[in-house]
mmCIF file of the C-alpha atoms, coordinates in Angstrom:
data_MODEL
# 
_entry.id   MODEL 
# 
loop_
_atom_site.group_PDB 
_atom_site.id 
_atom_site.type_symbol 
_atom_site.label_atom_id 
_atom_site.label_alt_id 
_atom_site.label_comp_id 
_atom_site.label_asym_id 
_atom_site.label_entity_id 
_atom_site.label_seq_id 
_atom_site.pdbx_PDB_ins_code 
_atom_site.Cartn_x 
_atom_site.Cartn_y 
_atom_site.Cartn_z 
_atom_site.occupancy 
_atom_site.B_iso_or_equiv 
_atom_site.pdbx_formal_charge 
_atom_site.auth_seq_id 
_atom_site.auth_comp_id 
_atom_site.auth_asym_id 
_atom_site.auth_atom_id 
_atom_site.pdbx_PDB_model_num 
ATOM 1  C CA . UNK A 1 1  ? 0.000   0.000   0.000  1.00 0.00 ? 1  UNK A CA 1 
ATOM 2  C CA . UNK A 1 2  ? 3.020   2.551   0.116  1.00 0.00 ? 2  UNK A CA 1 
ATOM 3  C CA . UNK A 1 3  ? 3.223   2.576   -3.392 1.00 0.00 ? 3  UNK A CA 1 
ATOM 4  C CA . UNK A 1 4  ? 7.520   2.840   -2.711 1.00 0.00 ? 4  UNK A CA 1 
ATOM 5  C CA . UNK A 1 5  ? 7.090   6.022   -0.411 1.00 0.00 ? 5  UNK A CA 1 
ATOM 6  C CA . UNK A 1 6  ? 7.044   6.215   3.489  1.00 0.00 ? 6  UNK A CA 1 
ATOM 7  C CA . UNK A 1 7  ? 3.936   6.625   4.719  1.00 0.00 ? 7  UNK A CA 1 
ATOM 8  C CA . UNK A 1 8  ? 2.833   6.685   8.581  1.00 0.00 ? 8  UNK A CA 1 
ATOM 9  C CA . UNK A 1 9  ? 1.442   3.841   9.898  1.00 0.00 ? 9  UNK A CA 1 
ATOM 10 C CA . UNK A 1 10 ? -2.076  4.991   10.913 1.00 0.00 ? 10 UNK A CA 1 
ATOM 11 C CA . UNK A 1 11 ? -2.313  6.756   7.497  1.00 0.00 ? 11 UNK A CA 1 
ATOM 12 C CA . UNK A 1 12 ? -2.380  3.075   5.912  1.00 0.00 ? 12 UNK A CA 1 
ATOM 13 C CA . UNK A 1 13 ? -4.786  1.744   8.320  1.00 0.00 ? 13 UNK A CA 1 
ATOM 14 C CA . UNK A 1 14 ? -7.362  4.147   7.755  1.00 0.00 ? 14 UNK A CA 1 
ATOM 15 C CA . UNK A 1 15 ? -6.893  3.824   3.545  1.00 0.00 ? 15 UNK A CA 1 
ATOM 16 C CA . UNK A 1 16 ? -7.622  -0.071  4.304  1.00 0.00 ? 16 UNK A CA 1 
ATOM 17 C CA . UNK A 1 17 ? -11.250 -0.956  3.252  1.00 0.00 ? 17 UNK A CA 1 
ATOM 18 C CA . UNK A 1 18 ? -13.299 -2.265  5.975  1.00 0.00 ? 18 UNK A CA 1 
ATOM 19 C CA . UNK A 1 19 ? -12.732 -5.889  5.859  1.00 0.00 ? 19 UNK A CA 1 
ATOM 20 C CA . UNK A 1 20 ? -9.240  -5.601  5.857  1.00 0.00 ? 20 UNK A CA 1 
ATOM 21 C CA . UNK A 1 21 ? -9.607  -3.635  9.352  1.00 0.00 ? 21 UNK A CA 1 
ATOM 22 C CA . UNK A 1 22 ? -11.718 -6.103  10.793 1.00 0.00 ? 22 UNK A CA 1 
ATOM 23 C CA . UNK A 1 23 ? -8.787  -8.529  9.753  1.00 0.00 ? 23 UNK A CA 1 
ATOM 24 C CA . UNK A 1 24 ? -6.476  -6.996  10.666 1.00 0.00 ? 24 UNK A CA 1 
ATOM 25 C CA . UNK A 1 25 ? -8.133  -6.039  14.406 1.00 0.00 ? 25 UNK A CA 1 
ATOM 26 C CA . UNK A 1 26 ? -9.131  -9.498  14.658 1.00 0.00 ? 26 UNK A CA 1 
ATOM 27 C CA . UNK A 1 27 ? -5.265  -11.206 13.626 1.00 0.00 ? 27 UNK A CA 1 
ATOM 28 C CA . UNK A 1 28 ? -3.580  -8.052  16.719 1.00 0.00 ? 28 UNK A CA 1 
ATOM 29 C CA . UNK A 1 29 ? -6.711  -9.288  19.586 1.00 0.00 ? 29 UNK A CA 1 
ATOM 30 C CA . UNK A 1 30 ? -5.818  -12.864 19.007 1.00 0.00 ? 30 UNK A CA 1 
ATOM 31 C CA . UNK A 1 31 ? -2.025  -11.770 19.534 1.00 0.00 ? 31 UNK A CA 1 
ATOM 32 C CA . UNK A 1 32 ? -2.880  -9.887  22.888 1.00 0.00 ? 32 UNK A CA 1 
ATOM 33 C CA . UNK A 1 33 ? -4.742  -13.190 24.786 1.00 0.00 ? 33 UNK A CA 1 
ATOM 34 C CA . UNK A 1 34 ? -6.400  -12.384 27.979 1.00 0.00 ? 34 UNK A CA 1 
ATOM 35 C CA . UNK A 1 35 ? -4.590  -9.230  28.627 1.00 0.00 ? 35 UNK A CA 1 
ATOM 36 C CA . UNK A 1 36 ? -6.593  -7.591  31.016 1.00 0.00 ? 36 UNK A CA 1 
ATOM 37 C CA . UNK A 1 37 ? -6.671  -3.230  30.182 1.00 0.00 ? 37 UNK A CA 1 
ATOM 38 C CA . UNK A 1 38 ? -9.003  -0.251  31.159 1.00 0.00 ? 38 UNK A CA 1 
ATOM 39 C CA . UNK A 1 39 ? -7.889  1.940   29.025 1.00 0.00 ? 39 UNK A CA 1 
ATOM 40 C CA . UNK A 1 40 ? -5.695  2.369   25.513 1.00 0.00 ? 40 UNK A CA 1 
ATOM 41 C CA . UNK A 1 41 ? -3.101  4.059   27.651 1.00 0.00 ? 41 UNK A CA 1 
ATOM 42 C CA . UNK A 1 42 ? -2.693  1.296   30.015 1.00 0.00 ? 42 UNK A CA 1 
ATOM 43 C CA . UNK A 1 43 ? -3.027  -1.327  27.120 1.00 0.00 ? 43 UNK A CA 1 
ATOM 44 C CA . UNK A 1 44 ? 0.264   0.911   25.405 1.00 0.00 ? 44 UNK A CA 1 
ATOM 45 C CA . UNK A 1 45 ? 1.818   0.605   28.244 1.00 0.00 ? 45 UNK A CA 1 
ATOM 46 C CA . UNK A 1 46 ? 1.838   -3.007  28.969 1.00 0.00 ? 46 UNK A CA 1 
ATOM 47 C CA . UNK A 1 47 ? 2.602   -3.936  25.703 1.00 0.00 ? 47 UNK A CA 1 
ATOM 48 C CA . UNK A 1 48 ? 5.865   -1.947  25.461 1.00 0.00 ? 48 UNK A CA 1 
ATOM 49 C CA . UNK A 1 49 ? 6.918   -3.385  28.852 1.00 0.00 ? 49 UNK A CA 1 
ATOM 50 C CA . UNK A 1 50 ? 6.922   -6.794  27.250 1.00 0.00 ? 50 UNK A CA 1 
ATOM 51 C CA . UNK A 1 51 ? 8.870   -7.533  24.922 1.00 0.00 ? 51 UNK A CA 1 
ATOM 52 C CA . UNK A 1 52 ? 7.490   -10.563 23.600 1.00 0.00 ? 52 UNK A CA 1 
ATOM 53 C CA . UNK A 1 53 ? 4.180   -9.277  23.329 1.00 0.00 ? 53 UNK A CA 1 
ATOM 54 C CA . UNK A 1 54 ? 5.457   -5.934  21.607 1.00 0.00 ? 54 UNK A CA 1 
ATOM 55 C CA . UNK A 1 55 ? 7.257   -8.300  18.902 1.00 0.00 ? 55 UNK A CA 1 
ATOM 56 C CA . UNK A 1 56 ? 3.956   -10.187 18.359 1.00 0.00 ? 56 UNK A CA 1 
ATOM 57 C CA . UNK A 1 57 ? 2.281   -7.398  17.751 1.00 0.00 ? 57 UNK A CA 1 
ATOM 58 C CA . UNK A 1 58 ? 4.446   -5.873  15.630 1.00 0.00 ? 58 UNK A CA 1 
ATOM 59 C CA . UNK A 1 59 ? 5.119   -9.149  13.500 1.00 0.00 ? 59 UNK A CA 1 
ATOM 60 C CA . UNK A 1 60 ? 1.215   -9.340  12.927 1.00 0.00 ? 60 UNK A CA 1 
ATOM 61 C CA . UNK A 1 61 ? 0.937   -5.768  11.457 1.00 0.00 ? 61 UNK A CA 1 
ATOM 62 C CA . UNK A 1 62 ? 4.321   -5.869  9.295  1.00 0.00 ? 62 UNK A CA 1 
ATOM 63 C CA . UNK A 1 63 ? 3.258   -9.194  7.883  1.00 0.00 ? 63 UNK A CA 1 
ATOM 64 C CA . UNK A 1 64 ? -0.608  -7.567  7.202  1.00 0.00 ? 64 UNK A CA 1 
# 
């Protein structure tokens, strides 16, 4: 979806159609288990404090 130029992230996200969204929300959920958050900031911040996790995550949306 770059097209061979950087874009951010969240700028490719929101170009996806729907269903690739849903996919893609669905493929990170499975990667986070039973982690138990309140709020975005506190999911952020257990993520980055495990290292595992962070790679996971980060390996599902690279490979998207």
């Amino acid at each position: 979806m770059t097209s061979g130029k950087f874009r951010p992230l969240h700028q490719i996200i929101m170009e996806m159609p729907p269903q690739q969204k849903r996919k893609l929300y669905s493929e990170v959920m499975e990667e986070l288990g039973n982690l138990k958050w309140v709020n975005l900031a506190e999911l952020i911040c257990k993520v980055m404090h495990k290292s595992s996790l962070k790679r996971k995550i980060l390996t599902t949306v690279m490979d998207f």
